[in-house]
C-alpha positions in Angstrom: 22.7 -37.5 -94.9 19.0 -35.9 -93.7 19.2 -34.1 -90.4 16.9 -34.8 -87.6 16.7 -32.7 -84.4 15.7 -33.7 -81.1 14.5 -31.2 -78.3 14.8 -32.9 -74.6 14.7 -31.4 -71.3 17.5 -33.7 -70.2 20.3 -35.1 -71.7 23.7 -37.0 -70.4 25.9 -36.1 -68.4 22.8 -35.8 -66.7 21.6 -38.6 -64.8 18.1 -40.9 -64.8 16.2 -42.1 -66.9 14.9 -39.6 -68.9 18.2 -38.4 -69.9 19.5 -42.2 -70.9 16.6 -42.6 -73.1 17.0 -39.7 -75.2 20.9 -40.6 -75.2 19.5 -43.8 -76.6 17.4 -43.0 -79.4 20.3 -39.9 -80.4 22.6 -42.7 -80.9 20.7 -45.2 -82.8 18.9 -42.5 -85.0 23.0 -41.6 -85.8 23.4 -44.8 -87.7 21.0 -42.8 -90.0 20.8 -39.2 -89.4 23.1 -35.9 -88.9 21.4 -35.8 -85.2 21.5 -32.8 -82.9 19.8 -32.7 -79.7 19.3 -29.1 -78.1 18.5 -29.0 -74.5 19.8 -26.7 -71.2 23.0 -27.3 -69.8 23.7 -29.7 -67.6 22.3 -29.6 -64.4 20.1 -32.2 -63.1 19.3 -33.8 -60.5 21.6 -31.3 -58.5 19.6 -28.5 -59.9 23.1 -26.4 -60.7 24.9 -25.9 -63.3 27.7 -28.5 -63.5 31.0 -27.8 -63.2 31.8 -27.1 -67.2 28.5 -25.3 -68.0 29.2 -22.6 -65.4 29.4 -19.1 -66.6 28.5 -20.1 -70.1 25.2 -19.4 -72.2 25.6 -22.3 -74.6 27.6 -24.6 -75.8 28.1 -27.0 -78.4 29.5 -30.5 -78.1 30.0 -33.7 -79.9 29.0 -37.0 -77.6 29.0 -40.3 -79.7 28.2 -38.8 -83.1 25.6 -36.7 -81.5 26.0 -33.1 -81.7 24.9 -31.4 -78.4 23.8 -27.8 -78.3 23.6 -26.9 -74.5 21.1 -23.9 -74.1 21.1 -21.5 -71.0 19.2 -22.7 -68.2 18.8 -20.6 -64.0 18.5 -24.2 -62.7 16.8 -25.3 -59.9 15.4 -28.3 -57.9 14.3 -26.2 -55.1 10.9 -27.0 -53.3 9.9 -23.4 -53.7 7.2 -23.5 -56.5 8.3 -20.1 -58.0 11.8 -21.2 -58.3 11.0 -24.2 -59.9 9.0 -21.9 -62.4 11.7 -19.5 -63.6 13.6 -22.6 -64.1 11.2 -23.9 -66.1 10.8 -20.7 -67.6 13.9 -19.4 -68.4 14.7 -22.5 -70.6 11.8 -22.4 -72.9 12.4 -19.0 -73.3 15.6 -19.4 -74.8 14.3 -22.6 -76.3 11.7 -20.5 -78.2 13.4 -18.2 -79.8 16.2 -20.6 -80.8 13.6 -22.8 -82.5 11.5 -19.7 -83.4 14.9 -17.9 -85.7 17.1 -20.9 -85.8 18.1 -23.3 -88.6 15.6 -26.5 -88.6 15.7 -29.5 -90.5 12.0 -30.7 -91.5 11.2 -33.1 -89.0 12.6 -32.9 -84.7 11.5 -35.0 -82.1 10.2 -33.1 -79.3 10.4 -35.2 -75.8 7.3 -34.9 -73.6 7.1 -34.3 -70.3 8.1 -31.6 -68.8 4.5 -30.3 -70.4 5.4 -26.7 -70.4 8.8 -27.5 -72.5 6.8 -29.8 -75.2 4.0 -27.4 -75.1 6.7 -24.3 -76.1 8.6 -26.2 -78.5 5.4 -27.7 -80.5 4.3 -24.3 -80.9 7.9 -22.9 -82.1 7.8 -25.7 -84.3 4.1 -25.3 -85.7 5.3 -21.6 -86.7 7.9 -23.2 -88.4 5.5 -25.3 -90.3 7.8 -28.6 -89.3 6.7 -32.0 -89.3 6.5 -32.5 -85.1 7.4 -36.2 -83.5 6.0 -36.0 -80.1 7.6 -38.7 -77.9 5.6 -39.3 -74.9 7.3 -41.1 -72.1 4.8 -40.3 -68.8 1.3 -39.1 -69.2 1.0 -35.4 -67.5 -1.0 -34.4 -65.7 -2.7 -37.5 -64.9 0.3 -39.2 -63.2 0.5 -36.1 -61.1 -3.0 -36.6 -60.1 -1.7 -40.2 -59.4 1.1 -39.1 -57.2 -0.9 -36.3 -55.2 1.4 -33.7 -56.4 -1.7 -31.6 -58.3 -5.4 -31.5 -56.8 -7.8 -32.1 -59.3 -9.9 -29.1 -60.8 -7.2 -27.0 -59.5 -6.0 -24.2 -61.8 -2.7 -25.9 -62.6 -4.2 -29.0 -63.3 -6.6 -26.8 -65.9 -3.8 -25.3 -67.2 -1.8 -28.7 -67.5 -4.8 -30.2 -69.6 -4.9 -27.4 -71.8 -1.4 -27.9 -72.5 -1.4 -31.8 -73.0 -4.5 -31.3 -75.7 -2.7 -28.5 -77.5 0.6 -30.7 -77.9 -1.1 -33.9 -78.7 -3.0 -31.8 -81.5 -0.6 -30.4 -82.5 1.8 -33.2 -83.2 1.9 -34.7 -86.4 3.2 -37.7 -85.4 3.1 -39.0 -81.4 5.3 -42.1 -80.2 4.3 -43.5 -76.9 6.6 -45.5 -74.7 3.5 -47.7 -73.5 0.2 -49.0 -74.9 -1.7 -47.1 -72.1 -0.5 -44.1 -73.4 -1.3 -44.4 -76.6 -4.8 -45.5 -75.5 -5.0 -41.9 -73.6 -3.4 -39.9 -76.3 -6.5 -41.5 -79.0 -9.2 -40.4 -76.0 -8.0 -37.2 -77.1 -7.0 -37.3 -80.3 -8.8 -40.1 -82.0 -7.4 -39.9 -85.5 -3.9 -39.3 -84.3 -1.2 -40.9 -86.5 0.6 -43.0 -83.1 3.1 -45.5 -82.8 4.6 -47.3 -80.1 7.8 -46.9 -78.7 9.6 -48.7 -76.3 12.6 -47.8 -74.4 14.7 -50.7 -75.6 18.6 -50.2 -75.1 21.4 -50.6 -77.1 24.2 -52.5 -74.8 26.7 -54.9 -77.0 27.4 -57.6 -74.7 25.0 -59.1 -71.8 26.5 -60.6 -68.3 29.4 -62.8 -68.3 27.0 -65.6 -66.6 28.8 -67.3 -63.9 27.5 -70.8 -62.3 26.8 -69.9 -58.7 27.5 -72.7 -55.7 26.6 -72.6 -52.3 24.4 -69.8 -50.6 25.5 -66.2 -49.5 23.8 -63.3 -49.0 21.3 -62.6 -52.1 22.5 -59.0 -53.5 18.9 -57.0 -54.6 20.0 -53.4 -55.9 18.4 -50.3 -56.9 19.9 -48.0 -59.1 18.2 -44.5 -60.2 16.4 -41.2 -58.7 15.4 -41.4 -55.3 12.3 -39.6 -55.7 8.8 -39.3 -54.8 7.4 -41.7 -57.9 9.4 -44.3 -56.7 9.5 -44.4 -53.4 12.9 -45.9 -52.8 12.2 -44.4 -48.8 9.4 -46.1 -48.2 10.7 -49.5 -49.4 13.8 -49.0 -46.8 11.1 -48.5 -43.8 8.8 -51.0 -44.8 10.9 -54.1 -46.5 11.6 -56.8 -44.1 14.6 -58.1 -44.4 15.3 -60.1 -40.9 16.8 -63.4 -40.8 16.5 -63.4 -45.1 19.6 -64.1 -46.9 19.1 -60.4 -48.9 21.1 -57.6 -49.0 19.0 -54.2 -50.4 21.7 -52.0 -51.8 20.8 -48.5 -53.5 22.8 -46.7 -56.0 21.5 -43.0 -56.7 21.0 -39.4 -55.9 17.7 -37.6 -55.9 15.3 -35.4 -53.2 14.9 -38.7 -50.9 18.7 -39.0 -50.4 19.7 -37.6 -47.5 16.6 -39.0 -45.5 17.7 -42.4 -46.7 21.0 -42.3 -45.7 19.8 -41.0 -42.6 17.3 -43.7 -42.4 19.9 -46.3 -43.3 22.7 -45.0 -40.8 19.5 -45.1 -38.0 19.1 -48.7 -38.7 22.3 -51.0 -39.6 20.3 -53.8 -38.4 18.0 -53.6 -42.2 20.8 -54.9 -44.1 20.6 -51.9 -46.6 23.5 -50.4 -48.0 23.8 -47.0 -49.3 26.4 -46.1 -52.8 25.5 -43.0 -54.1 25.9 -42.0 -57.6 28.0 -43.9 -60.2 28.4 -42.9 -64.0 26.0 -45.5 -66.3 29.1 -47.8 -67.5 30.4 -47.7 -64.0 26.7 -49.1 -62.6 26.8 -52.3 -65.5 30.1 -53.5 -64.5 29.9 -53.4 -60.8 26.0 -54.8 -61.3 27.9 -58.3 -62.5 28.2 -58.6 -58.2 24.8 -58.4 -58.1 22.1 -60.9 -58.7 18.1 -59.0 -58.8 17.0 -55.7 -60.0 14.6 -53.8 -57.3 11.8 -51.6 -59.8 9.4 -49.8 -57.8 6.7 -46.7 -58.2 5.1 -45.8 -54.9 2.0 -46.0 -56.8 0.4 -47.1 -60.0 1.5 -44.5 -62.7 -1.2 -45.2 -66.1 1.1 -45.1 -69.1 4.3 -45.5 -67.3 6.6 -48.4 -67.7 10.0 -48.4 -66.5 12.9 -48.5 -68.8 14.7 -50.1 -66.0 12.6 -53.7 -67.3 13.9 -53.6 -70.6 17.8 -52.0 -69.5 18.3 -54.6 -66.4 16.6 -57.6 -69.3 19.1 -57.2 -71.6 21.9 -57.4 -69.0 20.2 -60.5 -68.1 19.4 -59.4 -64.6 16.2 -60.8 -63.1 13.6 -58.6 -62.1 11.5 -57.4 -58.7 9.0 -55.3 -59.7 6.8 -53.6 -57.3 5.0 -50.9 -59.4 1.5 -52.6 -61.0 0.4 -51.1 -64.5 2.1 -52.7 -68.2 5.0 -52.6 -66.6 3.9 -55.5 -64.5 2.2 -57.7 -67.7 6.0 -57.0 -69.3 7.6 -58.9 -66.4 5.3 -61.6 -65.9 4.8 -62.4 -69.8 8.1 -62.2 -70.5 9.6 -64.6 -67.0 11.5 -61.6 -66.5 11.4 -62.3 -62.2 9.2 -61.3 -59.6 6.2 -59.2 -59.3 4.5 -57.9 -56.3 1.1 -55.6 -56.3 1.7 -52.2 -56.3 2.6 -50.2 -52.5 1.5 -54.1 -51.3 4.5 -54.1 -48.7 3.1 -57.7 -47.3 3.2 -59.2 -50.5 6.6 -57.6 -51.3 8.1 -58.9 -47.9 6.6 -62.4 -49.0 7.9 -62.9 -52.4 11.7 -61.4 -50.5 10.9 -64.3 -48.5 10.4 -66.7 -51.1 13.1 -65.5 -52.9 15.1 -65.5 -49.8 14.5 -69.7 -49.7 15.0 -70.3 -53.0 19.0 -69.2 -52.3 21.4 -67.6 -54.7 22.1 -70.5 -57.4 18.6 -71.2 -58.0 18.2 -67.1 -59.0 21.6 -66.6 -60.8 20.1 -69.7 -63.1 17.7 -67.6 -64.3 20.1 -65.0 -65.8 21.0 -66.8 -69.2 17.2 -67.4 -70.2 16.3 -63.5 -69.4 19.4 -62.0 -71.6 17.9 -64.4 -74.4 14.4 -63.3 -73.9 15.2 -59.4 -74.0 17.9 -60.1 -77.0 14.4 -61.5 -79.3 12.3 -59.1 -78.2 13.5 -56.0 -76.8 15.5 -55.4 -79.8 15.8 -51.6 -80.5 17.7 -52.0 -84.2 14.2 -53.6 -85.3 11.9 -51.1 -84.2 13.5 -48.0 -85.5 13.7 -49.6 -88.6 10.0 -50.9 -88.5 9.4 -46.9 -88.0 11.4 -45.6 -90.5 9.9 -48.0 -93.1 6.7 -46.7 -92.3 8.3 -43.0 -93.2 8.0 -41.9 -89.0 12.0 -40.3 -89.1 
């Protein structure tokens, strides 16, 4: 069986979305690879090392046919810019030499962002002389332009571009999760061999779909990082839910936490309810309770599209998505749900209303035709092998 190596910043038992993708495509690429993923050891989003990484440099590990090599990491989520840094750092450092001296197989699958991480690994690999899959989930810098995290014309953001060009350059083969990114990555790189994509899952089974009767308290949820992109914060202060028949309930951990709980415990009267962190399986049994899927950005991120749309689709869970872009077209094309426009609060409190009037039965009818939808065309088995026939792994 060929080997094919992936190199990801993130990887489960880490939480989010970027780890759950890469999980994804390791798994599925088993069916016809030896797969090994190399990343740190697990520490995010707490930015420490968990509990069974701790005092150790690496460590190997089989997860679902997947063989994990766990590199050493001096994690941190701290604020402090330098910290952040040598965390960034001391990762691709060891990630360097290990791709620099190590045993390769010809092609890996390098996972961009972080930039810095991409940008180390695609020059590892170029000494190498290895074919280079560059999977692009978020275009940096530009969405940190977006999210007023970088000033433009700043010396980071100079830096940032000059490491986006050299990786898109560089790559001999770039897979974008949206067609906005591959749009950008051909401004760039106009004869680029790109493909697209998505982040389609893999579950087995959909919902057990249950005929609802009478009315009861609609049951929205959010479940992910509670970070600044999306702007989970914001939606507590600013949804009203008076006198609807919604409850908002959040499920995740992330820099926003503590000041939504605080928020929440300040304000029983908003009909929010706060869960924490649950493991992945955990999340898709207790969401069979629940009845729409909340998918915000605080702003309009070109290239990024949620891989909550196509995860929450094939559980056949409707859809409100507040965060503008593809992401948007995908829901709306597809009668996935709602959409609102983008940081729009009054036309998000609207369509809760609407929603709110249309009661429980008439939006738990809408589960059966969504699961059918995603299973025809978010199908994740037909793409990769639509890629590998055209010789991509």
């Amino acid at each position: 069986m060929q080997e094919i190596v992936i190199v990801s910043n993130y990887y489960p038992p880490e939480k989010g979305a970027a780890a759950n993708r890469i999980e994804q495509m390791a798994i599925k690429l088993s069916d016809y690879y030896k797969v090994t993923v190399i990343c740190p050891l697990g520490n995010y989003p707490e930015g420490k090392l968990f509990t069974q990484y701790r005092g150790k440099f690496r460590v190997t590990e089989n997860q679902q046919n997947v063989t994990v090599k766990r590199l050493w990491i001096y994690p941190s989520n701290s604020k402090n810019i330098a910290k952040r840094l040598l965390s960034i750092q001391s990762f691709s450092t060891v990630l360097f030499l290990r791709l620099l001296f190590g045993k390769l197989p010809e092609k890996v699958i390098v996972q961009s962002p972080p930039l810095l991480l991409s940008f180390i690994a695609v020059l590892a690999l170029k000494l190498r002389s290895r074919t280079i899959i560059l999977n692009v989930s978020d275009l940096w810098p530009m969405a940190a332009l977006e999210l007023k995290v970088m000033r433009p014309g700043s010396i980071s953001h100079k830096f940032a571009l000059f490491l986006e060009r050299f990786i898109y350059r560089h790559a001999d083969v770039i897979l974008g999760q949206s067609d906005e990114i591959l749009t950008h990555v051909k401004t760039i790189v106009a004869v680029k061999d790109a493909h697209l994509y998505r982040n389609f899952p893999d579950h087995k089974t959909g919902f057990n779909f249950r005929e609802v009767h009478g009315s009861g308290k609609i049951k929205l949820f959010y479940a992910g990082l509670l970070g600044v992109a999306q702007g989970v914060l914001e939606s507590c202060q600013k949804m009203d839910l008076a006198g609807l028949a919604i409850e908002f309930h959040i499920f995740g951990d992330g820099a926003e936490k503590s000041e939504i709980q605080e928020y929440i415990n300040r304000h029983p009267e908003k009909n929010i309810v706060f869960h924490g962190m649950v493991e992945r399986s955990v999340l898709h049994q207790k969401l069979q309770e629940f009845d729409i899927a909340y998918v915000p950005l605080a702003t309009r991120i070109y290239g990024s599209v949620p891989s909550k749309i196509f995860e929450y689709g094939a559980l056949g869970m409707p859809i409100l998505y507040f965060g503008g872009g593809e992401g948007e077209n995908l829901v709306r094309d597809n009668n996935l749900g709602w959409v609102a426009a983008v940081a729009n609060f009054a036309a998000l409190n609207a369509m809760l209303k609407q929603i709110s009037d249309s009661g429980k039965a008439s939006v738990s009818a809408m589960k059966p035709a969504i699961y059918e939808t995603a299973q025809r065309h978010f199908d994740l088995d037909a793409q990769l092998k639509s890629l590998m026939a055209k010789n991509i792994f």
